[in-house]
Kinemage of the C-alpha trace (Angstrom):
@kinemage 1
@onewidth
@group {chain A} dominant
@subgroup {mainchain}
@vectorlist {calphas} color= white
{ca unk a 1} P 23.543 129.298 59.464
{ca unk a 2} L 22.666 126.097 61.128
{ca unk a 3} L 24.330 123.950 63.586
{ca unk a 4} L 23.689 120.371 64.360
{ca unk a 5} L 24.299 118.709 67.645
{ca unk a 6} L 25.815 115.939 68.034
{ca unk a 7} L 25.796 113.020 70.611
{ca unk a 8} L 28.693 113.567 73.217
{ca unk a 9} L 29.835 111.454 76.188
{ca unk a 10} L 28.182 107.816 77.441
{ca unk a 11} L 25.422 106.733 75.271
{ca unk a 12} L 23.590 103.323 75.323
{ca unk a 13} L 25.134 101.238 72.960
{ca unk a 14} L 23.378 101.710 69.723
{ca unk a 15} L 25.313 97.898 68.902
{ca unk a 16} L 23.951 96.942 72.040
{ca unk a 17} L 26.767 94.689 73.174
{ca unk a 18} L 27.336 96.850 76.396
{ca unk a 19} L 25.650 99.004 78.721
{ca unk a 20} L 27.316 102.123 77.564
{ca unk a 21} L 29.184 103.281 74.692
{ca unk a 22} L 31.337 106.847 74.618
{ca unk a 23} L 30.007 108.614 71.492
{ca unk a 24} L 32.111 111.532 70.280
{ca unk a 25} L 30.823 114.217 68.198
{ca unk a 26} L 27.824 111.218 67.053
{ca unk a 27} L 30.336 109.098 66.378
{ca unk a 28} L 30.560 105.298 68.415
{ca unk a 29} L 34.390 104.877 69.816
{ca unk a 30} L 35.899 101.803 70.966
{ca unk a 31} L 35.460 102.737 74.819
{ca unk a 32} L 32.651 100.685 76.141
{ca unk a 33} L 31.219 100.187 79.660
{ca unk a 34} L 29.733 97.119 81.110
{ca unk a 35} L 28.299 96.669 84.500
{ca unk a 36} L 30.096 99.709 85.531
{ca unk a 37} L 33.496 98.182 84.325
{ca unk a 38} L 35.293 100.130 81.004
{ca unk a 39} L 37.074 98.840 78.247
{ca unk a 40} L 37.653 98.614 75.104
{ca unk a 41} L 35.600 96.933 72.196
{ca unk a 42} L 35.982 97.711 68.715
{ca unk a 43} L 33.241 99.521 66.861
{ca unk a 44} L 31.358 96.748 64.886
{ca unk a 45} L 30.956 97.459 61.267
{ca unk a 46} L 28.165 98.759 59.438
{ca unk a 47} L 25.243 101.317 61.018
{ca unk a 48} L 24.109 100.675 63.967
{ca unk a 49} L 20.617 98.652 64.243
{ca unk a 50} L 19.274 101.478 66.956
{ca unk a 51} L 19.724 104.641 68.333
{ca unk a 52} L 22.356 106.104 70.922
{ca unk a 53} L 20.307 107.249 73.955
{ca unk a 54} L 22.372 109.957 76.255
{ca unk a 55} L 23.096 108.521 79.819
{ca unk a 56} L 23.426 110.470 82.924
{ca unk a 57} L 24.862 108.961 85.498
{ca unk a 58} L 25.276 110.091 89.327
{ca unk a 59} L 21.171 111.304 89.673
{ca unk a 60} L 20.972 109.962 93.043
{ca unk a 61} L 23.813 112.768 94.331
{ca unk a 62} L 21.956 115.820 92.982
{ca unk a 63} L 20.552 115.727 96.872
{ca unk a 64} L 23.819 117.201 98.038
{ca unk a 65} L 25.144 114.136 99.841
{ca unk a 66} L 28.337 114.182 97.716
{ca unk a 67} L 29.474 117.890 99.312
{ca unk a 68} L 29.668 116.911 102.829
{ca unk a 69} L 33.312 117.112 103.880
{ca unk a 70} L 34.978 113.880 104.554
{ca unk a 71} L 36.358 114.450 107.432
{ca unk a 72} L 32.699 114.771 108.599
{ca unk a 73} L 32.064 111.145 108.084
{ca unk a 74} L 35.038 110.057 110.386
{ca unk a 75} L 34.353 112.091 112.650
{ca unk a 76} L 30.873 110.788 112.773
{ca unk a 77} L 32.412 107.209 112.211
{ca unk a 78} L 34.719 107.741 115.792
{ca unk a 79} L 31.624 109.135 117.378
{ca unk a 80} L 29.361 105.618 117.275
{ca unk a 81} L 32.613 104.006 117.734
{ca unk a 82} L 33.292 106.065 121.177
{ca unk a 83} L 29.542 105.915 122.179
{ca unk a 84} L 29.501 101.834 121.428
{ca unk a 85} L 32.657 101.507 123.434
{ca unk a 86} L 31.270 103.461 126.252
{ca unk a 87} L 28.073 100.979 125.880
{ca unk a 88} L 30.386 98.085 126.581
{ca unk a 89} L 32.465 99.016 129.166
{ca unk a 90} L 29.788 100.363 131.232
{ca unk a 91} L 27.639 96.879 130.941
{ca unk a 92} L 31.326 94.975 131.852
{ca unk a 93} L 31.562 97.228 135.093
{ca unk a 94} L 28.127 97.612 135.784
């Protein structure tokens, strides 16, 4: 027995009137993304003139940046904050 694979998920759009199309199970849906904005576009009729290349988005993250904690970042944040005020009220008194 043989099974064929299908296209899944965000595709480039094998109509290419957007960036992206969502493909389910090969076929094109009416959910469309352009400049990183969704909507909806009907599927134009007929086959499409090229292929559906897979997208994946969100590379840049695989360096872990994503899974530091957020509180991390405020705390950070009122760190510079405390250290610039410091700066500025020691040059005002100085």
């Amino acid at each position: 027995m043989t099974t064929e694979l299908r296209a899944q998920g965000w595709c480039s759009d094998p109509f290419r009137r957007h960036d992206a199309r969502w493909i389910s199970d090969g076929a094109c849906t009416a959910l469309v993304r352009s400049q990183g904005v969704e909507s909806f576009d009907e599927v134009p009729v007929g086959t499409p003139p090229f292929d559906a290349v897979p997208i994946v988005w969100g590379l840049a993250a695989a360096d872990g940046v994503d899974l530091l904690r957020s509180d991390r970042t405020r705390a950070s944040h009122h760190e510079g904050m405390s250290r610039a005020a410091s700066r500025i009220l020691t040059r005002s008194h100085g």
